[in-house]
C-alpha positions as CSV (number, residue, x, y, z in Angstrom):
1,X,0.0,0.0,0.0
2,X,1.4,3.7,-0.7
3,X,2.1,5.2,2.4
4,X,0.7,8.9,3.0
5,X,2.8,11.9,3.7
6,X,0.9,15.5,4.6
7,X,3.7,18.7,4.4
8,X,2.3,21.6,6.1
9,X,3.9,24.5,4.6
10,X,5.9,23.3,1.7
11,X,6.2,26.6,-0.8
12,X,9.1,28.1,1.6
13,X,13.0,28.1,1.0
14,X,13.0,24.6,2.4
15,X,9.2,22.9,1.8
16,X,9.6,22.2,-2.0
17,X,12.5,20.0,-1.3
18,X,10.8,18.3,1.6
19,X,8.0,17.3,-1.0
20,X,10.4,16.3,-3.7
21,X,12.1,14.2,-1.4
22,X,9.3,12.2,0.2
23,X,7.6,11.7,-3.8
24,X,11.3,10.2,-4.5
25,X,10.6,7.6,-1.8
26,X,7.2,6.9,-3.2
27,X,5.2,8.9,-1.0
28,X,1.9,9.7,-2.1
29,X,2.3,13.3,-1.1
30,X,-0.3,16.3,0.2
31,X,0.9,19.6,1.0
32,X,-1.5,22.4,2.9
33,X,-1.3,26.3,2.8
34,X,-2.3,29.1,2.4
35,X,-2.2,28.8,-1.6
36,X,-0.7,32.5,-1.7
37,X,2.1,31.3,-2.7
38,X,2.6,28.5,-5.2
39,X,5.8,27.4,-6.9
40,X,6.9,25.5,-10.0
41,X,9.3,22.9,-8.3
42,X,6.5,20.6,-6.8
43,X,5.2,18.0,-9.3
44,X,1.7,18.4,-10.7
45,X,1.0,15.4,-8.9
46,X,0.9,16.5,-5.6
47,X,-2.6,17.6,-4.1
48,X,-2.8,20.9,-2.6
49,X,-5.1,21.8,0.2
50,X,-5.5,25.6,0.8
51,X,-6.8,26.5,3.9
52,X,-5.1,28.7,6.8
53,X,-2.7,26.2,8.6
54,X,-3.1,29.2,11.3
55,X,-6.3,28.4,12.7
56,X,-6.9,24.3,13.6
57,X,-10.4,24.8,13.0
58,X,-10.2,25.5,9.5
59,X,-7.6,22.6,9.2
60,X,-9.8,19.8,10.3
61,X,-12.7,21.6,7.8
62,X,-9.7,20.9,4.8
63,X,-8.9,17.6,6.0
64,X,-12.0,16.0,7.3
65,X,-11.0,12.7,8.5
66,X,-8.2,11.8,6.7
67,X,-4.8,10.2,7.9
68,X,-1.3,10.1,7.2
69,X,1.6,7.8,7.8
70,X,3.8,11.2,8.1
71,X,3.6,14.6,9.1
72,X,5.6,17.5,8.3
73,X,4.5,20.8,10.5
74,X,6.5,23.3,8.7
75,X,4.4,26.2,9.3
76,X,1.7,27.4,10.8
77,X,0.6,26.7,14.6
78,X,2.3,24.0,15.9
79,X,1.3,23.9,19.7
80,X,-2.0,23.4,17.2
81,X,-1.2,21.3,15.0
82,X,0.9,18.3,17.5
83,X,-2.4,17.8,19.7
84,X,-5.1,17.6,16.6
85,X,-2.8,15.3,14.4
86,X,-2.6,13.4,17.6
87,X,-4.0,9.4,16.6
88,X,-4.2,11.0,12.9
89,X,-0.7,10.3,11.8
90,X,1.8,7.6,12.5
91,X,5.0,10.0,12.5
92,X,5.0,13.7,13.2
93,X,8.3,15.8,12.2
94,X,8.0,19.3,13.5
95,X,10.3,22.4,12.6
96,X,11.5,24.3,15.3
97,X,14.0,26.9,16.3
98,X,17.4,27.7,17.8
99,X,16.1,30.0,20.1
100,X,14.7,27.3,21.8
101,X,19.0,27.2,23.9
102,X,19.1,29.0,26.7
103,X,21.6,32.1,25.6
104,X,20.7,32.7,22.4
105,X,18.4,35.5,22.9
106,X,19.7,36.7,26.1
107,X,23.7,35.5,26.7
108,X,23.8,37.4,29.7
109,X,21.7,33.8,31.6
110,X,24.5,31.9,30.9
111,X,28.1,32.0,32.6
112,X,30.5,32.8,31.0
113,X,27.8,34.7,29.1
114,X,27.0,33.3,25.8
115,X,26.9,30.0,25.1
116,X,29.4,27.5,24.9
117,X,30.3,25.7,21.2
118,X,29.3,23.9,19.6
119,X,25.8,24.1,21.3
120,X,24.8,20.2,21.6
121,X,20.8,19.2,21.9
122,X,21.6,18.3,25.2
123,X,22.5,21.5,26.4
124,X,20.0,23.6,28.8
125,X,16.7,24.9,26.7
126,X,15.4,28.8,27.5
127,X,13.2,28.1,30.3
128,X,13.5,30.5,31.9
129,X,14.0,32.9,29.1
130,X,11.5,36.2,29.9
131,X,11.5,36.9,26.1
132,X,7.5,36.1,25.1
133,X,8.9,34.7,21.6
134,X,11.9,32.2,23.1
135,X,9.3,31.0,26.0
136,X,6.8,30.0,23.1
137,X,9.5,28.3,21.5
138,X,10.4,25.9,24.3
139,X,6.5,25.5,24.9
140,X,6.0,24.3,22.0
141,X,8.5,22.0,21.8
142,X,7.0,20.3,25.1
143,X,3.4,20.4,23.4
144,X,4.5,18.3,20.2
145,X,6.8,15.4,22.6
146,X,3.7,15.1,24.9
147,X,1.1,14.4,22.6
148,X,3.9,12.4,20.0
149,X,6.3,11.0,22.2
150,X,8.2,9.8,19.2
151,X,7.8,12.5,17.0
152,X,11.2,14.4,15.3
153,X,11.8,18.0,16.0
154,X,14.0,19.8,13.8
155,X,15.8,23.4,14.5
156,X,16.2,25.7,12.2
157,X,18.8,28.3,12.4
158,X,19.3,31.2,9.4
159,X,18.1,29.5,6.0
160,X,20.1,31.1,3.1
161,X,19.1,30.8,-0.2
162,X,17.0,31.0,-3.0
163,X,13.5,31.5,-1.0
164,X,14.9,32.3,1.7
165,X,12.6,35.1,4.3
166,X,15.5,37.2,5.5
167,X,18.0,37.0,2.6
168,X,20.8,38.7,5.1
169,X,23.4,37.7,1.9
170,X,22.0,40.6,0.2
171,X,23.1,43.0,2.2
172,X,26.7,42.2,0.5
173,X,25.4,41.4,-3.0
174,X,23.6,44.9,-3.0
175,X,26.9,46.9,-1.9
176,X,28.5,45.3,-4.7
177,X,26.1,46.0,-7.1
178,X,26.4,49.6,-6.1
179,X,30.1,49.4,-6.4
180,X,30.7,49.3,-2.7
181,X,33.8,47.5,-1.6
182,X,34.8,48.7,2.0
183,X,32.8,46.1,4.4
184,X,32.7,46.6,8.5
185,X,33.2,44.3,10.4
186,X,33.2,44.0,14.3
187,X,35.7,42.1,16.5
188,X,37.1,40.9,13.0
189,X,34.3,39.3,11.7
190,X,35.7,36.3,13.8
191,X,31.7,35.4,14.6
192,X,30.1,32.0,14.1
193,X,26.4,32.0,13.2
194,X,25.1,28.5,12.4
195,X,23.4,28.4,9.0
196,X,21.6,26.4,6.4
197,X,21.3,26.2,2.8
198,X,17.8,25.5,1.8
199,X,18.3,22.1,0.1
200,X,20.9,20.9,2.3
201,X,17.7,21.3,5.2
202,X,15.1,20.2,3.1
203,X,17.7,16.9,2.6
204,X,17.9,16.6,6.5
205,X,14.5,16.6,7.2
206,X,13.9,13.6,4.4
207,X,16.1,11.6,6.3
208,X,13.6,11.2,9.4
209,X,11.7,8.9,7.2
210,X,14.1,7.1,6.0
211,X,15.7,6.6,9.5
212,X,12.7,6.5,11.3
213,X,13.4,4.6,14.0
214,X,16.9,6.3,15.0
215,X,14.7,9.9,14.8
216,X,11.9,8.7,17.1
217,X,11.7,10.8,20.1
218,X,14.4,13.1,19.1
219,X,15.3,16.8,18.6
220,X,18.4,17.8,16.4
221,X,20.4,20.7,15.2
222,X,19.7,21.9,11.4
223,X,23.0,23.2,9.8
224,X,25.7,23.1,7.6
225,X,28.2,20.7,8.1
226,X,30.7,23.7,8.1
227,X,29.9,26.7,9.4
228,X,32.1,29.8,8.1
229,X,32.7,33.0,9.9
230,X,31.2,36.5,9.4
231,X,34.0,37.5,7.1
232,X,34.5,34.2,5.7
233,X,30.9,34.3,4.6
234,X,31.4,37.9,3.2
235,X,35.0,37.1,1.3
236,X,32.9,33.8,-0.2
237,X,30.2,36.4,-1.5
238,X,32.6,38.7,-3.2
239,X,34.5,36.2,-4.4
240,X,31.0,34.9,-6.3
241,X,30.6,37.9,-7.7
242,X,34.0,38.9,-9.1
243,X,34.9,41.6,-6.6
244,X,37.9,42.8,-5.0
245,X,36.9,43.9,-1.3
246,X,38.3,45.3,2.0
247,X,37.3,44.2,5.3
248,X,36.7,46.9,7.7
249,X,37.4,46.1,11.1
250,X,36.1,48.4,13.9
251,X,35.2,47.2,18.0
252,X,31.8,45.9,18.2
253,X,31.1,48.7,20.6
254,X,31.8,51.3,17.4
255,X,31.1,48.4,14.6
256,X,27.0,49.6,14.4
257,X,26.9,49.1,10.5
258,X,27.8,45.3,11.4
259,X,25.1,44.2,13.3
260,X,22.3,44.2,10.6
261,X,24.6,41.4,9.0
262,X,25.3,39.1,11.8
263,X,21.4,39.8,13.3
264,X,22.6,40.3,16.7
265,X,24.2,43.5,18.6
266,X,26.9,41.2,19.7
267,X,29.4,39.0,18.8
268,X,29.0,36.0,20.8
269,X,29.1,32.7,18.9
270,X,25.8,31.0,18.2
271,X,27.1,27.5,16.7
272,X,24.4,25.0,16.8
273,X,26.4,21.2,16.4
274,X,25.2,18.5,14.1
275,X,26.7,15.7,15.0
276,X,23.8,13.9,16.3
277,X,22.0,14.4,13.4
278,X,25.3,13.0,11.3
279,X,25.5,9.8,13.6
280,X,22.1,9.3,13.8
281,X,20.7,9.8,10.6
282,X,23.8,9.9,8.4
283,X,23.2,13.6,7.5
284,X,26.0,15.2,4.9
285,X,25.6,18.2,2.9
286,X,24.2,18.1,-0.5
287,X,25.9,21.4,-1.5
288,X,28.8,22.1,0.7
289,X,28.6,25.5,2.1
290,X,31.1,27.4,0.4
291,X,29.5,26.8,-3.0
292,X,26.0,27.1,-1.5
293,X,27.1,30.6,-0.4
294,X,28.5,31.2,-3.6
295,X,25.5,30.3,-5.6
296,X,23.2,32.6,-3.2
297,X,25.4,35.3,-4.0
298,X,24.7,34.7,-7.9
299,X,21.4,34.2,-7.3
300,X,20.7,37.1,-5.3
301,X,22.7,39.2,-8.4
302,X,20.4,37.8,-11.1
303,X,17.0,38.6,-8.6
304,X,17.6,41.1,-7.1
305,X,16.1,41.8,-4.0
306,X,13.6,45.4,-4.4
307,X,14.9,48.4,-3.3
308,X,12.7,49.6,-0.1
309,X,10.6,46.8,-0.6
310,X,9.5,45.0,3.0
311,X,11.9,42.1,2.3
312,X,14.9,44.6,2.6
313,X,12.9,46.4,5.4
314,X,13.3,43.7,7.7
315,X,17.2,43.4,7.0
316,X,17.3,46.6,8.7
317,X,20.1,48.2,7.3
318,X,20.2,51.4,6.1
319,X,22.8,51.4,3.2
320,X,23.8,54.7,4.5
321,X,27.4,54.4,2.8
322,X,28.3,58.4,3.7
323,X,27.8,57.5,7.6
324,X,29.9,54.2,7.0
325,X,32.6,55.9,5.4
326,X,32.6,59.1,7.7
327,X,32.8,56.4,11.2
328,X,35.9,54.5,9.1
329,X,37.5,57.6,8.4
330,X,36.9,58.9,12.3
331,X,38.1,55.4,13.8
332,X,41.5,55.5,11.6
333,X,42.0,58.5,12.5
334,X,41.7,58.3,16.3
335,X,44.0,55.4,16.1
336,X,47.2,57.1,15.0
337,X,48.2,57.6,18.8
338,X,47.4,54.0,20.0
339,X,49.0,52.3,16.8
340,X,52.6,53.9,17.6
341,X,51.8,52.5,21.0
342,X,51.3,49.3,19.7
343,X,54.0,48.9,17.0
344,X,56.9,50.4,20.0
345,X,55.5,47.2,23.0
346,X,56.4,44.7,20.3
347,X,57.1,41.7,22.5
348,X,58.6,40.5,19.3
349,X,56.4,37.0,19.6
350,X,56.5,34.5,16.6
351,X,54.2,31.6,16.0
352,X,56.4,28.7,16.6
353,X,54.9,27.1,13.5
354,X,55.0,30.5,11.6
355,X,57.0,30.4,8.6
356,X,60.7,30.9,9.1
357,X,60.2,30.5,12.7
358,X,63.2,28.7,14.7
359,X,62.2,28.4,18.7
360,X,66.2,28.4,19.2
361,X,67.4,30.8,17.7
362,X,64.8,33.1,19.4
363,X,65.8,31.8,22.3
364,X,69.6,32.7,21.8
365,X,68.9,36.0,20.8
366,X,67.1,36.8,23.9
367,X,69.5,35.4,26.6
């Protein structure tokens, strides 16, 4: 008998892979939403069932009293959606957040602050986070393990790609276009910020059915197998597009222009670890990351995000290249004074692996 698959969602950065995946393993596959937004990746034979996946009413109205063998609650309201598909499907896979770690949306609960990486799933969930959205998070997660005790959660971190809701890569690609190439950074872009590339999630969430018994009861970590840094993502985006750049680097207390770009005011690490998901369900990229940055970047250049349009709103960056260029100016210029400083306490340290380097010789010269 063909088994029955139901993606909630499914027209997002990540759903369309989802559904492509479970037809591939002969599901016979539904997807429900909103219908505002179709796209031309899911096969004409998948049934769509439009309805608001936002109100649980109107999603038993769609459904009736159908069933499914799986599950996929990708959007709408899942502290709704766990209890009613509750007896209705034999595997539920839920998508959640990051937030859900205690740290991540306020560092200052954990000591030292931040949090420590990679953060593991075993590490301590926001409980007692005060922040209404985090505390909803970590909620819900306890709503869909009660009423599916072996139900698979998945947490998302920053999707990039095409699709993706807050395209954060465009606020490099745009510069570019305009010809900008002086980037700021803060504390030297050394930042970790766990991402995913659309298909390379879509793939990981496949692999619950496939592995369903190792993903039974489980939460994991969505990411990239490798996770680059701030400026390692931005030197990977330039490089996409052809350009020659120069990295800016400013204190995060003075590096303002930054923050829109690494979504945070700080620049505390916020690495979610997939090895579970690798031992468990075998996970391994489908596009490694430095050529799934790389083909954001090109993708972003041929569509272009619109100028003013809400999309860009929500990046929150101003592209107010006069102010950026007046605070580089005003920083290099204030550090005349503490640069001589610096250059005359030269403690005259050498990597011992450094090029050239000879532990002995140093030593001689100093005795």
């Amino acid at each position: 008998m063909t088994k029955k698959a139901l993606v909630i969602g499914g027209t997002g950065p990540t759903g369309p892979g989802v559904v492509n995946g479970l037809v591939e393993r002969g599901y016979e596959t539904t997807i429900l939403h909103t219908g505002r937004h179709e796209v031309d990746t899911i096969p004409t034979s998948v049934e769509h069932v439009h309805t608001n996946p936002f109100r649980i009413a109107e999603v038993g109205d769609a459904l009736g009293p159908r069933t499914f063998d799986v599950v996929y609650a990708m959007y709408g309201r899942l502290r709704d959606l766990a209890p009613y598909f509750a007896g209705r499907t034999g595997q539920f896979v839920a998508v959640g957040g990051v937030p859900a770690y205690r740290g991540f949306a306020r560092p200052h609960l954990n000591a030292p602050q931040g949090m420590l990486v990679p953060v593991r799933e075993t590490a301590t969930r926001a409980v007692d986070d005060e922040n209404e959205k985090v505390a909803k998070i970590v909620a819900t997660e306890d709503v869909v393990f009660e009423h599916h005790p072996d139900a698979t959660l998945f947490r998302y971190p920053l999707i990039y790609g095409p699709g993706q809701i807050n395209p954060r890569e465009w606020l490099v690609v745009r510069r570019i276009i305009d010809g900008r190439r002086r980037f700021i950074l803060s504390d030297g872009g050394l930042t970790l910020r766990t991402a995913a590339y659309g298909p390379n999630a879509s793939h990981a969430l496949t692999l619950a059915v496939e592995r369903s018994d190792a993903a039974a009861g489980n939460a994991y970590n969505i990411s990239d197998e490798h996770v680059l840094t701030a400026a390692q993502t931005i030197e990977v985006l330039a490089a996409a597009l052809d350009a020659e750049i120069e990295i800016v680097n400013l204190p995060a207390e003075l590096a303002t222009p930054a923050r829109p770009f690494l979504g945070a005011e700080h620049t505390l690490h916020q690495f979610t670890g997939v090895d579970a998901m690798m031992h468990d369900l075998g996970y391994r990229d489908v596009v490694p990351s430095v050529d799934a940055l790389a083909a954001t970047a090109r993708h972003l250049r041929d569509h272009p995000i619109e100028r003013g349009s809400v999309t860009e709103m929500r990046l929150q960056d101003p592209f107010d290249y006069a102010a950026e260029d007046a605070l580089i100016d005003a920083y290099r210029a204030a550090m005349v004074g503490p640069q001589r400083l610096a250059d005359a306490y030269d403690p005259d340290f050498r990597d011992r692996y450094a090029p050239g380097s000879d532990d002995w010789r140093l030593v001689e010269a100093r005795s």
